[in-house]
C-alpha positions in Angstrom: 95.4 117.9 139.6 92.5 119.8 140.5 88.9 119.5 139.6 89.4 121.0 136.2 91.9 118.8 135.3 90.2 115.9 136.4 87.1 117.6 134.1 89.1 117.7 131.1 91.1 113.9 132.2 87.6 112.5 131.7 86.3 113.5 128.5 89.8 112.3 126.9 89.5 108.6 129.0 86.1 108.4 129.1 84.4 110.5 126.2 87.0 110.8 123.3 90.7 110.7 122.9 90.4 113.0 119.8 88.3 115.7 121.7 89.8 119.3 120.4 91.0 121.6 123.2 88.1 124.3 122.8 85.6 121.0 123.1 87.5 120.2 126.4 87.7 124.0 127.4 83.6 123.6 126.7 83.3 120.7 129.5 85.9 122.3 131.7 84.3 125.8 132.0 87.5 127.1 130.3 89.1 129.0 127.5 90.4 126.0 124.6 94.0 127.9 125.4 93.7 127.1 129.0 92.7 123.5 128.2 95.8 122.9 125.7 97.8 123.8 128.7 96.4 121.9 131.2 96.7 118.5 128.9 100.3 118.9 127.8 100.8 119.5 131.6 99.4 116.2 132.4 101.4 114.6 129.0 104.8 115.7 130.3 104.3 114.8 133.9 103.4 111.3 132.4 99.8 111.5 133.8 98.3 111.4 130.3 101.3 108.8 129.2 100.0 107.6 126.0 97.5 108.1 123.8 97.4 104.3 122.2 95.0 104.6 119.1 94.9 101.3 117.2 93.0 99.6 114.7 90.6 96.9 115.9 92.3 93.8 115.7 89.9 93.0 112.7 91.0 95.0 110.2 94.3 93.7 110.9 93.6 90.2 109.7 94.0 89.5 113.6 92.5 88.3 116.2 92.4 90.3 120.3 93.0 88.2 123.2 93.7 89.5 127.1 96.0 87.5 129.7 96.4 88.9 133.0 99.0 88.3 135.5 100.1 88.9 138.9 103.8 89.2 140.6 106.0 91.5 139.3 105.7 95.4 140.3 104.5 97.5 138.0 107.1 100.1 138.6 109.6 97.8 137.1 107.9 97.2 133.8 110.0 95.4 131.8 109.4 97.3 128.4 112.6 96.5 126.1 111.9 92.8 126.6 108.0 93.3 126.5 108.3 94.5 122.7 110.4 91.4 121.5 107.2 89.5 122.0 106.0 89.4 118.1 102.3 89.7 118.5 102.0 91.9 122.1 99.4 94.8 121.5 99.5 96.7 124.6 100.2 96.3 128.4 97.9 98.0 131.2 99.8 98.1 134.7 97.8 98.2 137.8 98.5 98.7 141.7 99.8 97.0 143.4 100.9 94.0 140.5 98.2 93.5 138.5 99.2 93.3 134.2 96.0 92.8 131.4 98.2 92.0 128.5 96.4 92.1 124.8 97.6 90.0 122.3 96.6 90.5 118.1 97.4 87.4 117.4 97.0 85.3 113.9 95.7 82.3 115.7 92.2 82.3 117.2 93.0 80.1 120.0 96.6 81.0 121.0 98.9 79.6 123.5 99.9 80.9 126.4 103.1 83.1 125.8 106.1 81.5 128.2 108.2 84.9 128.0 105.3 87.1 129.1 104.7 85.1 132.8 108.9 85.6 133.0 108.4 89.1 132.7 105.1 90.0 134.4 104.1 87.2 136.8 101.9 84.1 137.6 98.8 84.4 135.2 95.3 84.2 136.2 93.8 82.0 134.1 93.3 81.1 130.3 92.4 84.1 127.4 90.2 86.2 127.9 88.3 88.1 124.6 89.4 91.4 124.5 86.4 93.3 125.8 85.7 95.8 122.6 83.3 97.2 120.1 82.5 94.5 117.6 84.4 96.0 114.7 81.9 95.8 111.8 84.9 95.8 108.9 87.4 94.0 107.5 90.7 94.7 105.8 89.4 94.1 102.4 86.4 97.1 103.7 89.5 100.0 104.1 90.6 102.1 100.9 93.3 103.4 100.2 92.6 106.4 102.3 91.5 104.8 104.7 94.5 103.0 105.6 96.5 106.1 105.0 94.5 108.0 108.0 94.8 105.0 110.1 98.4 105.5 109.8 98.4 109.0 110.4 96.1 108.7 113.6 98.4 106.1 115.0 101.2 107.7 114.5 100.6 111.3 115.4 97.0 110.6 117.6 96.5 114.3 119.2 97.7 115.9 116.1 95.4 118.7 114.4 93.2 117.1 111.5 95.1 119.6 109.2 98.5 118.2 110.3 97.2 114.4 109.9 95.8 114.8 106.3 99.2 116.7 105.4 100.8 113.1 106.2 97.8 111.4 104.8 97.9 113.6 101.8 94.6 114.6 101.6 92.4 117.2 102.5 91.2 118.2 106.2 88.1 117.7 105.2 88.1 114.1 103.3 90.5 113.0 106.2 88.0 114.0 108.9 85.4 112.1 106.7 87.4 109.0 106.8 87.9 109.0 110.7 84.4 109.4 111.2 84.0 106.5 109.1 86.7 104.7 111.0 85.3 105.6 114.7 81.4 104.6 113.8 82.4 101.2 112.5 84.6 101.2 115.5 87.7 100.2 113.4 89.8 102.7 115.4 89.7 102.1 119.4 92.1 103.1 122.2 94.2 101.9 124.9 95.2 104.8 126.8 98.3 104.8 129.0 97.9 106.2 132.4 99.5 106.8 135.3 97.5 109.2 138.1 100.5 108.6 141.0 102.7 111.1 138.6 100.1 113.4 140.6 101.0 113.7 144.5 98.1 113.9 146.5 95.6 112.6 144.0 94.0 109.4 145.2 91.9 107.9 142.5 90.0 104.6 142.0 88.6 102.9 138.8 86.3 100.2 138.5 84.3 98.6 135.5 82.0 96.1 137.2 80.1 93.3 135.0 76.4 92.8 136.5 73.7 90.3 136.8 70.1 91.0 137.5 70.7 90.7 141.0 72.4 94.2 141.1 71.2 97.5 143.0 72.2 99.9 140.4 71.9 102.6 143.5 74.4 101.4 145.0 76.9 103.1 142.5 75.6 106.3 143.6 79.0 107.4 145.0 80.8 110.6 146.5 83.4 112.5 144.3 82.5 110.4 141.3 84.3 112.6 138.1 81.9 111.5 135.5 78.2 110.2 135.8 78.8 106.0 135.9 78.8 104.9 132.2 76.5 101.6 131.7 76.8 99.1 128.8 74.2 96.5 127.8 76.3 93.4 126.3 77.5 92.8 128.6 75.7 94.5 131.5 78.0 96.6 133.1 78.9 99.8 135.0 82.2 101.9 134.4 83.1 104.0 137.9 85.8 106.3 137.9 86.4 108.5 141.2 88.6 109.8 143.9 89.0 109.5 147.8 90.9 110.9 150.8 93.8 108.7 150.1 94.9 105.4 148.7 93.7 103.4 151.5 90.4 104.9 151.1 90.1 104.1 147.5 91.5 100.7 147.9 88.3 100.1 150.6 86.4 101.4 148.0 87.1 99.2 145.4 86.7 96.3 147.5 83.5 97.4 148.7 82.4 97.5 145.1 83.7 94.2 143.7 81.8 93.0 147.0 78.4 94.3 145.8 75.5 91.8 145.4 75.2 91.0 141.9 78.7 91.7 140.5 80.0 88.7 138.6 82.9 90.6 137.2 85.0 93.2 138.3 88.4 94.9 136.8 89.9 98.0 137.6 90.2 100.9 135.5 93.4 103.2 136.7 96.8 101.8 135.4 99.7 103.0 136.8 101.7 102.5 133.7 101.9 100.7 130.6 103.5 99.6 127.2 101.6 100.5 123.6 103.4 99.0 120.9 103.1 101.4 118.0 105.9 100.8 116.1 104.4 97.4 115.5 101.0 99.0 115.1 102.4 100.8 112.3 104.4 98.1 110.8 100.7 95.9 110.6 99.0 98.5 109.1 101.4 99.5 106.2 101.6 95.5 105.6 97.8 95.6 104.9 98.2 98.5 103.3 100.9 97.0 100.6 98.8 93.6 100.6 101.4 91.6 102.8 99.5 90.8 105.8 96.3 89.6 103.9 95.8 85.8 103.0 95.7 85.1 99.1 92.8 85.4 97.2 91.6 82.1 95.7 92.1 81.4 92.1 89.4 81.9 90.0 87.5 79.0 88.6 87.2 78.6 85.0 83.9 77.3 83.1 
């Protein structure tokens, strides 16, 4: 991986899964052919594992909770048992046995799930919210089409719009319309699968670091940064996402930024692996789309 395709690596994690490959060419200083190339690259050397588009827990009639846990290795990912728990989401792997583990559960307040500290390790506390977009619809919002593109974007995330609304059965240009939709309500997020040691010789470090007022927002002014650091408001935060000599180096690194004055928070950013359950994702989503997952309406009253 050299500096191009860290370029066009950062505009897919951090920018835009859906970004076309003359839009990553753009950022990359390349031809859209060249780009197309260099992602599959990175998608069959398991770099770029999985694109995990899914509908915001929300529109699912669901609610997103995180565990993490600590033990087990995450080279030995355990994924035929992982997808026999019912309501698991998505796994995120990170050196050197760190798991975040999202749930879309029914219950707001679930229990802890006994099979998932069995597979991945000694858990670090209770539930945590899933740290998302606050998804501004409900099932009842999508139509018919919408739900149809959700499907299709799950399903088949880097496909051509053209091939999407072919499965969809509509138009390129009412499908394209929907997804908008979809993205600026923030109905469709991502969980993307990576795994940078695929790449020998690439040490890499990623940090998302929740702030208080104490915090010297210089002192994210790094060396060999990829992208500009990406701040949100609620809550305040930084996301950092770099590279170093070597894995020693970017392990210091990290720990010299959790250390920082002012960070309450800090969780890194790199899997090395992961699980995204999209056969389940598409079994939710056609049971809101037949009217199976949704509670009944109330009768109506009379006089």
């Amino acid at each position: 991986m050299d500096p191009t395709d860290l370029a066009i690596f950062t505009q897919l994690v951090a920018t835009d899964p859906f970004r076309s490959d003359e839009a990553l060419g753009r950022a990359a200083g390349i031809t859209g052919k060249a780009a197309r190339r260099r992602r599959r690259r990175m998608e069959a050397r398991g770099v770029l594992s999985d694109y995990g588009l899914h509908p915001a827990a929300e529109v699912l009639g669901r609610h997103a909770v995180a565990w993490r846990y600590v033990g087990k290795d995450w080279s030995e990912l355990p994924v035929a048992e992982l997808a026999q728990v019912e309501d698991l989401a998505y796994v995120m792997s990170f050196r050197p046995a760190f798991h975040r583990v999202v749930r879309f559960t029914t219950d707001p307040e679930p229990p802890p799930e006994a099979r998932l500290a069995r597979l991945l390790g000694r858990p670090l506390g209770g539930p945590l919210g899933e740290r998302q977009p606050t998804c501004s619809m409900r099932s009842e919002d999508l139509s018919a089409v919408d739900w149809k593109v959700l499907e299709a974007v799950v399903g088949t995330p880097r496909a051509t719009y053209a091939t999407k609304a072919r499965q969809a059965n509509v138009s390129a240009r009412t499908f394209r319309q929907h997804q908008v939709k979809l993205e600026a309500a923030h109905a469709l997020q991502c969980a993307m699968i990576l795994n940078l040691e695929r790449e020998a010789g690439l040490a890499t470090y990623g940090i998302w670091l929740r702030v208080d007022d104490a915090f010297d927002e210089r002192s994210v002014e790094l060396p060999r940064l990829w992208d500009r650091p990406h701040w949100t408001q609620h809550p305040r935060g930084v996301f950092l996402l770099g590279s170093a000599e070597n894995y020693f180096e970017a392990r210091q690194l990290e720990l010299r930024l959790r250390a920082l004055p002012g960070v309450v928070e800090a969780d890194p950013l790199i899997p090395a692996g992961g699980f995204f359950a999209r056969g389940r994702m598409l079994a939710w989503i056609r049971d809101q789309r037949e009217g199976r997952g949704r509670p009944p309406r109330p009768p109506l009253r009379r006089g």
